[in-house]
N, C-alpha and C positions, 0 to 999 in steps of 0.2 A: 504494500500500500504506500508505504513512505516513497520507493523509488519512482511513483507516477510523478508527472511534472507541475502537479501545483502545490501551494505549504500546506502543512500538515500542523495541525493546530489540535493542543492537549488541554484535556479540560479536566483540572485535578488540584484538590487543596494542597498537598505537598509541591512543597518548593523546591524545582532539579536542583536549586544554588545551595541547598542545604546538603544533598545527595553530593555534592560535587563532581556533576557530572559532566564530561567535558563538552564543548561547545558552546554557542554562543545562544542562551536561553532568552528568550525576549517573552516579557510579559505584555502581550497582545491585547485582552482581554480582561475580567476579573476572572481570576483562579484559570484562567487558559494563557497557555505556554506555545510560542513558535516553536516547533521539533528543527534541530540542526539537520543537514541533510546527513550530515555523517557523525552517529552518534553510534555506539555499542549495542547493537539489537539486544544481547542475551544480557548485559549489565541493566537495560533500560526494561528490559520485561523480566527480568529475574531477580531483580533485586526493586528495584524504585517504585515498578505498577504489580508488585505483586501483591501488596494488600489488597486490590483492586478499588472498586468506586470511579473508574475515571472514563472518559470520553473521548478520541482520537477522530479527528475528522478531515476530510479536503477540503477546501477551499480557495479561492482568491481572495478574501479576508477575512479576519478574526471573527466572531460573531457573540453577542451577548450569550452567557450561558442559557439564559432561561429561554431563547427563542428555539435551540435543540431538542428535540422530541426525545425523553426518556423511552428509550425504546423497551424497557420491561414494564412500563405502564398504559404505553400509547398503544391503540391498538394499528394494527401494521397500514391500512392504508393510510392514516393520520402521519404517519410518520414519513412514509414514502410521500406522502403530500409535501410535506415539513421540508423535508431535505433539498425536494425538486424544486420548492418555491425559492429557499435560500442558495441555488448553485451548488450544492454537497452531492459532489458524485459518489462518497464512501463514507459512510458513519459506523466507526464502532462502538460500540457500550458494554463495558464492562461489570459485571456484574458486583455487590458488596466484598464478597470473598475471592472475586474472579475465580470462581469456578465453571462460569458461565458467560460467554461473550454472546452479543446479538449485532447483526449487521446486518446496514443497510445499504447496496449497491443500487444507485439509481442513473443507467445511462443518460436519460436526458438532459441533465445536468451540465452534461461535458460540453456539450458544444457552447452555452452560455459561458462555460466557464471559459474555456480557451481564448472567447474573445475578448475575455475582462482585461 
């Protein structure tokens, strides 16, 4: 997901700058983080989002958290609606414990997005 070509944008109350993790972490948003394009996949999911609770999304910009559709409460076209309205070609949601991830891939997305 991160290696597609638009930012990838995190939506989590822990701060990477406490984690110290390397790159250049930009607070976008409230409690949402710009993702570095090149950061430790297995350091960044195995250690930092493994309590889970958090959000990872596409984008061409940041977006208030509360307009992201909680995708373990939303019922799914709500959501797909959500994402398609705001240019999110990829929403994931991670669950309390992360023991359960939900995503939502919504092609339509793309072509608005590309021309932002």
């Amino acid at each position: 997901m991160r290696a597609l070509p638009w930012n990838a944008y995190l939506v989590y109350s822990e701060n990477p700058h406490d984690w110290e993790l390397p790159g250049t972490w930009i607070l976008a948003a409230r409690d949402t983080w710009t993702v570095p394009r090149h950061v430790d996949d297995g350091r960044l999911l195995d250690q930092f989002l493994h309590p889970g609770n958090w959000c990872l999304y596409l984008a061409a910009h940041a977006l208030a958290p509360e307009l992201l559709p909680n995708l373990f409460d939303a019922p799914a076209a709500e959501a797909v609606a959500s994402v398609a309205s705001h240019g999110i070609p990829v929403l994931l949601d991670a669950w309390h414990d992360n023991d359960e991830w939900r995503v939502v891939v919504e092609p339509s997305a793309v072509p608005g997005l590309a021309a932002a």
